[in-house]
N, C-alpha and C positions, 0 to 999 in steps of 0.2 A: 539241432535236436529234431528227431521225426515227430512229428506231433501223427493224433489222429483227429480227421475230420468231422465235424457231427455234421456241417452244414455245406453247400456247397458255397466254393469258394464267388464271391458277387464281383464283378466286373463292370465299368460305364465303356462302352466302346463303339464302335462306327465300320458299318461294314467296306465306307471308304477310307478306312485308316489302315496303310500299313502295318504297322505294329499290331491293329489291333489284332487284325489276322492274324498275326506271326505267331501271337500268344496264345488265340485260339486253338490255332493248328496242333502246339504243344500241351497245353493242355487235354487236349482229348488224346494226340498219344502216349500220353504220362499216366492217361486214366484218373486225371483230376476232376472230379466232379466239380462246376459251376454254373453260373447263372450271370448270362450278359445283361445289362441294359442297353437297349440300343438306345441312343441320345449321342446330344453332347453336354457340355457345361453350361450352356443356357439352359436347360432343361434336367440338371441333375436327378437324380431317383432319391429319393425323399427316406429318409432318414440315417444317411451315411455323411461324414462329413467332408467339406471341401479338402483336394488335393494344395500344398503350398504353389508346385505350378499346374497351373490348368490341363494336363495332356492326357493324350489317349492313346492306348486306357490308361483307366485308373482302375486298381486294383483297392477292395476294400477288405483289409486282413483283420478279421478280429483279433481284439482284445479282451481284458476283462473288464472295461468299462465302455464297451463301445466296438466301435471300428478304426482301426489305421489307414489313412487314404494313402497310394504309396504309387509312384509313378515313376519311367524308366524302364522299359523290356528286360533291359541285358542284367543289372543287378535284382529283378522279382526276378528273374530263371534260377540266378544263384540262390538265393531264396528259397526258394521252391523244392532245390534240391537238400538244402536241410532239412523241409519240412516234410518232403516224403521221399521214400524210399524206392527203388526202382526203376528200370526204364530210365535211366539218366541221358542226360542229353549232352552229357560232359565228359569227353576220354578222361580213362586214369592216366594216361602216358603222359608227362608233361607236355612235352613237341607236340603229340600231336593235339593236346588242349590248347596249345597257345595258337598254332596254328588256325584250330576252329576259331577260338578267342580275333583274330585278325582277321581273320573272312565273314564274321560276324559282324565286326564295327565295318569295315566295307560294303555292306549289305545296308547296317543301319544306316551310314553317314555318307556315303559317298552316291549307292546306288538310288538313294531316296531323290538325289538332285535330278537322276534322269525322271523320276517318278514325276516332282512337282515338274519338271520342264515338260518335259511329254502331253502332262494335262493343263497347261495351260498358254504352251508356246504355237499348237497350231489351231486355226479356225474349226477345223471339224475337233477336234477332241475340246476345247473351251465348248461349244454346242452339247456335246455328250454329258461333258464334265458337269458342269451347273446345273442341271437337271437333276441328277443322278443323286449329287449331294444334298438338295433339296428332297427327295424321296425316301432316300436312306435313314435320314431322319423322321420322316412322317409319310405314310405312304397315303394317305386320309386330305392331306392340302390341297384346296380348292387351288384350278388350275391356275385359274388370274393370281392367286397371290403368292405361287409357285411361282411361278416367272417373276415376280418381280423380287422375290429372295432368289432364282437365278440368277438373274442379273448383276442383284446385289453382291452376292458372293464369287461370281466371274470376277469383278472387278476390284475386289479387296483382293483377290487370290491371285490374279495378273500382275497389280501392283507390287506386289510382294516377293513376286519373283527372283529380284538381284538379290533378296536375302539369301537366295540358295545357290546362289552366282549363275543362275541363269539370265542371259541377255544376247546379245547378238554378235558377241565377240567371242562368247564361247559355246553356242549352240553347235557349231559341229564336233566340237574336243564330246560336249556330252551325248548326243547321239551317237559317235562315231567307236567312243566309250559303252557304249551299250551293249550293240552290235558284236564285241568283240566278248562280251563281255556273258553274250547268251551261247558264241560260239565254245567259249572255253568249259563255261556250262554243260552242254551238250556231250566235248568230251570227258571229263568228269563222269557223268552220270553211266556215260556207255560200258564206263570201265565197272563201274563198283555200285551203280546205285544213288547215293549220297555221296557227300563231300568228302568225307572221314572216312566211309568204306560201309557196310553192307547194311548200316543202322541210322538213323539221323541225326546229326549233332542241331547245337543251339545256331550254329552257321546256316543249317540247309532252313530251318525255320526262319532266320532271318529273311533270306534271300528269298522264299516261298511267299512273304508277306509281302515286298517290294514287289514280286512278280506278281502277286494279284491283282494288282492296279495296273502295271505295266503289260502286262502278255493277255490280260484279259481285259479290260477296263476299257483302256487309254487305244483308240482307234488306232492312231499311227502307228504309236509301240506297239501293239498289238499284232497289227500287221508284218511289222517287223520282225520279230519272235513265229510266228509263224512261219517267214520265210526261210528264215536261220535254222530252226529247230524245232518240228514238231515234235521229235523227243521232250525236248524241256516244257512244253506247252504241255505234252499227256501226262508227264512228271509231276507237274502243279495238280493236276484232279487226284491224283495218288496221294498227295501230302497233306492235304487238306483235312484228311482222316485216316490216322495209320493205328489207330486205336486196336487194329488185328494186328498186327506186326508185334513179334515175338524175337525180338532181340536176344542177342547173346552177347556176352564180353567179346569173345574172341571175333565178331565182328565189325572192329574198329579195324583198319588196314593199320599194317604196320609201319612205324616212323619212317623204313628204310626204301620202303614201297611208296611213299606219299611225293618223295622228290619229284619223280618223272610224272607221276598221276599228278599233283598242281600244279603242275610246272606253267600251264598257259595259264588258269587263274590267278596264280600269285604272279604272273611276268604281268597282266594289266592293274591287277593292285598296284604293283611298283610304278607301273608306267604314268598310273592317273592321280590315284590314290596317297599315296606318300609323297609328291610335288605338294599335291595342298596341304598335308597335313603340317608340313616340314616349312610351308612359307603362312599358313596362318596362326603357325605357331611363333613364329618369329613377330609377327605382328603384333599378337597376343602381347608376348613379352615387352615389345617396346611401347605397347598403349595406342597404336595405330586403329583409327576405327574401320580402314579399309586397307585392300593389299591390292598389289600386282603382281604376278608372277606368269612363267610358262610352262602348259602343262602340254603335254603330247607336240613341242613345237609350235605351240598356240601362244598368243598371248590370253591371261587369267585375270580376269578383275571380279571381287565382289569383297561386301563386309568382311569385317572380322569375326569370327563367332570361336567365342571362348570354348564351349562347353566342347569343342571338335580339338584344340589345345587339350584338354583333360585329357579325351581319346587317348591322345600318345604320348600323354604322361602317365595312362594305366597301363600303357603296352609298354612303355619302357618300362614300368616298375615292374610288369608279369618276367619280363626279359632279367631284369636284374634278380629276383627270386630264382632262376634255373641254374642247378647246381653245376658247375663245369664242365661235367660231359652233356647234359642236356643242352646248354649253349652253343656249344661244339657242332654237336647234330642239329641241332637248330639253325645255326649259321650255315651249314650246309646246304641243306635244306632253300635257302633262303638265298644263298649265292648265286648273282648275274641274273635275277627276277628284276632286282630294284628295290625289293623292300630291305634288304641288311641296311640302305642308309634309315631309317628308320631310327638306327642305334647310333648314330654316329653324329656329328655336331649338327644342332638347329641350324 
């Protein structure tokens, strides 16, 4: 139901957070009025209540007795779209919503691992990195105790790393994964603009927030995006504020035109992206707390992480909702990329 706004919508979030950007970014082309807190959860803004898990952002939706703390990008946009009207960030065409739908969780789930590797796998970006997150939070800290919350958070953040499966046996699958991954970008963009075609879906916001740490941020990546594609580098300053951008329906590209137009981005989803999703879900299922598998011809190791299992147990339910000939076109669509196994045995 659309509701109307009296207030603006309040936000906790970190300008070194992926997502947080991703949702800002949409937010102001949606013309939703809000108001960030810049922090984090050690430092919450005073009188909204804690999220059940701590992440950013948090999104604080009133009620009538209060606020909802509500956490998660991809279900607030659905959200979002109930609650106002316009400017939507969601094709009506099935295809190509699921489409966007699948290049969105790639964006969230897959592209984030080059994010966290990128800043914390080489000496110059760990150097930039700690600093920055120290600041971002407080730009007022004395320098001495700036540095030693640098340090401190270098090193909880390094540690941490094989969580995202970053380590030393798959540092070229994920850089090399990048690379490939801002060239198919690049074509994309030259053709249509956005991902979906002449407007921007919840997919170009995703990938817009991972690039803001990646193409801008993170030295290495940075550097590398620029070599690749100044296109997609001058694309990022564009998205960041489309709040003038006047959409129209009829500029979603059409399902029949999207084959050849995704055809490189959805061939390195398949390539990178559905290996893990297809072997951490197997994992999942059997209770294993770590996996092994090969991705791009690599050997793969890192934890299990359930909630990347959901992932492609919502993509296969979106899949199972498409009525026969959506499927159809959709499979089309999606043939000799890699992603049709997606639908086929764990």
């Amino acid at each position: 139901m659309v509701t109307t706004q009296a207030q603006p919508l309040a936000l906790l979030g970190a300008a070194g957070s992926p997502y947080t950007r991703k949702m800002l970014a949409l937010l102001r082309y949606r013309r939703i009025p809000y108001a960030i807190h810049w922090g984090s959860h050690r430092t919450p803004p005073a009188g909204f209540p804690e999220p059940k898990v701590k992440l950013l952002p948090t999104f604080y939706f009133p009620k009538d007795d209060g606020y909802e703390a509500v956490t998660d990008s991809t279900p607030i946009i659905r959200r979002l779209e109930g609650d106002h009207a316009g400017r939507s960030v969601l094709p009506g065409d099935p295809v190509t919503r699921f489409l966007g739908d699948l290049i969105e969780d790639y964006a969230d789930e897959w592209l984030t691992k080059a994010m966290f590797h990128f800043r914390w796998a080489h000496p110059a970006d760990i150097e930039n990195a700690g600093p920055m997150l120290v600041f971002w939070n407080s730009p007022v800290i004395p320098d001495e105790i700036a540095g030693r919350a640098s340090a401190e958070i270098s090193k909880r953040q390094i540690d941490r790393l094989y969580v995202v499966g970053s380590n030393a046996t798959t540092a070229a699958t994920i850089e090399q994964s990048y690379e490939r991954a801002i060239d198919a970008l690049d074509t994309v963009i030259a053709q249509q603009g956005y991902v979906l075609g002449t407007r921007p879906s919840a997919a170009d916001f995703a990938i817009y927030g991972q690039l803001t740490q990646l193409a801008i941020i993170e030295p290495t990546s940075a550097a590398i995006t620029q070599k690749h594609s100044r296109r997609v580098r001058a694309w990022l300053d564009r998205v960041e504020d489309l709040s003038g951008l006047e959409p129209e329906t009829a500029a979603w590209t059409h399902r029949d035109q999207l084959k050849s137009m995704l055809r490189p981005l959805l061939s390195e989803i398949g390539r990178v992206y559905v290996p893990f999703l297809l072997a951490n879900a197997r994992a999942t299922m059997a209770g294993l707390p770590q996996f092994e598998t090969e991705i791009d011809g690599r050997p793969w190791a890192q934890p299990t992480f359930p909630y990347q299992a959901k992932c492609l147990g919502w993509l296969r339910e979106s899949y199972g909702e498409l009525s026969h000939d959506d499927r159809t076109a959709l499979d089309d669509v999606l043939a000799g990329t890699g992603c049709e196994r997606l639908f086929g045995e764990v």
